[in-house]
C-alpha positions in Angstrom: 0.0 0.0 0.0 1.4 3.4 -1.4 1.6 6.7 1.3 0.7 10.1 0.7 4.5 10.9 -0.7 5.4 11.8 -3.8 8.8 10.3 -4.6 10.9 11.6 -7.5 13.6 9.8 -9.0 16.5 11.6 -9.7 19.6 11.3 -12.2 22.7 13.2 -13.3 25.0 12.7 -16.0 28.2 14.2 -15.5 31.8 15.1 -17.5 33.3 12.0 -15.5 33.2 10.7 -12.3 34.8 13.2 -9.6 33.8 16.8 -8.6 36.7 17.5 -7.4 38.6 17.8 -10.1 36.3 19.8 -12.4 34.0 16.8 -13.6 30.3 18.5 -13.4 27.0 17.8 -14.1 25.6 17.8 -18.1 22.0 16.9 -17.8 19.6 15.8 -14.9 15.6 14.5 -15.1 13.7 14.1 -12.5 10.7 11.7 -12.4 7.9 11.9 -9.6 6.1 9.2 -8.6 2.9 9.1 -6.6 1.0 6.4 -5.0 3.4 3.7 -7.5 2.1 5.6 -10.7 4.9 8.0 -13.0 3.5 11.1 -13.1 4.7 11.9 -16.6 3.2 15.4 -16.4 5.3 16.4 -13.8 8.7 14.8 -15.0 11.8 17.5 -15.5 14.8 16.2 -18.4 17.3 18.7 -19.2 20.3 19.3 -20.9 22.9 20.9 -18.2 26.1 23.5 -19.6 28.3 23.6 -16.5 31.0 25.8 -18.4 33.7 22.9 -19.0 34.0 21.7 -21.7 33.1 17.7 -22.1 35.9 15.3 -22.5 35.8 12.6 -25.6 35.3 10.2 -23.5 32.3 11.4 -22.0 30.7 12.8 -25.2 31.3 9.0 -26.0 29.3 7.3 -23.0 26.3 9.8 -22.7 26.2 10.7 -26.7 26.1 14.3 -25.5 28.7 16.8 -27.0 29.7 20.9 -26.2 27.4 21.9 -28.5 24.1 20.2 -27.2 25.2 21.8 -23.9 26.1 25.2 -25.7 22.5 26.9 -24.9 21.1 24.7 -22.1 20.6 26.0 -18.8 23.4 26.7 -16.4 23.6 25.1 -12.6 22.2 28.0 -10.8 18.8 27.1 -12.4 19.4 23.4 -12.6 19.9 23.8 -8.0 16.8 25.8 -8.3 14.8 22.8 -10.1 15.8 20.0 -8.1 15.8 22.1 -4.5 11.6 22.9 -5.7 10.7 19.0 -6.7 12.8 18.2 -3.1 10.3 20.7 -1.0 7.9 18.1 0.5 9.2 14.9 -1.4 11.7 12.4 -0.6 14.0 11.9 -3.9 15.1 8.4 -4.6 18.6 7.6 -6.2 20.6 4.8 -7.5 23.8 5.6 -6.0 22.2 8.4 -3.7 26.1 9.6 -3.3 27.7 10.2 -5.9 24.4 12.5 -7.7 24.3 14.3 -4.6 28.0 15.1 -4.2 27.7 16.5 -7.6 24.4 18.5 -6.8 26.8 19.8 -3.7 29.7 20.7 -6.1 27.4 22.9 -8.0 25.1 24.7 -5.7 28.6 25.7 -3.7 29.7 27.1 -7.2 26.7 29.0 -8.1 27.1 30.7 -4.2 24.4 28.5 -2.5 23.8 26.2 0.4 24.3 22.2 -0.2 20.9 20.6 -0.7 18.9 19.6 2.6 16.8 16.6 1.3 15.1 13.1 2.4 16.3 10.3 0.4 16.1 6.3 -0.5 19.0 4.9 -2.5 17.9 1.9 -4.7 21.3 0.4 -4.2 20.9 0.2 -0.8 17.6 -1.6 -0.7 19.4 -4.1 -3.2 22.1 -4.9 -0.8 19.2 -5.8 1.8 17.1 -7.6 -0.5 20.0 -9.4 -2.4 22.8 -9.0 -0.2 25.2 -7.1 -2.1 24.9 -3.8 -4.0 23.4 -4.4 -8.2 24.0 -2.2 -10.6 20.7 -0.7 -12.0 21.2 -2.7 -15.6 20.9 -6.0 -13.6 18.2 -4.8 -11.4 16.4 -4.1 -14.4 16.7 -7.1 -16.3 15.7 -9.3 -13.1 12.8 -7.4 -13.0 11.5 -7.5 -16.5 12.0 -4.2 -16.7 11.8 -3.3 -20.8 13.2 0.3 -20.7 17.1 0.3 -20.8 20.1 2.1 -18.8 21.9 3.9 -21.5 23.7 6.5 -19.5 21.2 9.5 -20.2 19.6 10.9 -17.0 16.3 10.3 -18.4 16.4 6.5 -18.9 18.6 5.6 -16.1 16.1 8.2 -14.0 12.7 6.1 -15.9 14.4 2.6 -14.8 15.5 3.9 -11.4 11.6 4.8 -11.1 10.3 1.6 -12.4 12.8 -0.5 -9.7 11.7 1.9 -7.0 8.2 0.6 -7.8 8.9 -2.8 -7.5 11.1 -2.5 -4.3 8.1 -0.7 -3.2 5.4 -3.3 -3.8 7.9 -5.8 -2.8 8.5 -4.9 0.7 5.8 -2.3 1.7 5.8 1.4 3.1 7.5 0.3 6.2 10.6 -1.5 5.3 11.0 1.1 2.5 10.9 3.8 4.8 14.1 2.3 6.9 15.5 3.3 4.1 14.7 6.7 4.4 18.0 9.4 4.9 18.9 12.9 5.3 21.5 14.3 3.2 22.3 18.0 4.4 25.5 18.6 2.2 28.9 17.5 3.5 32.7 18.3 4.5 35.3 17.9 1.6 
């Protein structure tokens, strides 16, 4: 049985795989769910330009190159998208960390406060259900999930959706809610 939540899925693609060094985010959807149901009307997808430019070898995973990113919007609107679908939902990640270190790294550049947001991890609930972390490809095929991970923020977001479903009707309100964390930025 679903709660009164409204759960949006979340994924990033980035320039690589470390903030740290420059690598930043190049597009981000977000997918809402409510009472187990995709509400497509209220799903976000867009195309990211961080100012960097993106390597070869990322152009080559995500099929996304400088000049899809050339007139997309920059991260001071992308923090303000994701911080209004985070007011009064809980987002829901695969691989909760490394997305929100990145969403960190670039609200700290554009001169604001790291997110404060409830989140589930959907490689967290695989550990407990399978007991060790899955990738999100294997999750999906397990599940008989048709739509494929192909490294753009809207598919991987669209699977990560459909798994959170399934983990959902799987194990109920209450086990997925001991899942349930805070992220409220942190140190580097």
């Amino acid at each position: 049985m679903w709660d009164e939540n409204v759960y949006c899925c979340v994924d990033i693609e980035t320039t690589g795989i470390d903030p740290s060094i420059g690598d930043r985010i190049i597009e981000i959807a977000i997918i809402p769910i409510y009472k187990g149901k995709i509400v497509k009307e209220w799903v976000y997808t867009s195309l990211v330009n961080p100012k960097v430019n993106i390597q070869a070898y990322a152009q080559s995973v995500h099929k996304i190159s400088n000049s899809d990113i050339e007139n997309a919007p920059e991260l001071d609107e992308i923090i303000s998208v994701v911080r209004k679908y985070s007011k009064d939902t809980i987002l829901v990640f695969h691989n909760a960390k490394f997305d929100l270190t990145f969403l960190d790294y670039a609200a700290k550049e554009v001169g604001q406060l790291p997110l404060d947001v409830y989140y589930i991890d959907t490689l967290d609930i695989s550990k407990a259900v399978y007991g060790r972390r899955r990738k999100l490809e294997s999750l999906a095929q397990e599940m008989k999930i048709q739509h494929k991970v192909t490294h753009r923020a809207y598919d991987d977001a669209f699977v990560t959706a459909n798994v959170f479903i399934r983990f959902f009707d799987m194990l109920g309100w209450e086990v997925i809610h001991e899942f349930l964390k805070r992220w409220m930025g942190r140190e580097y």
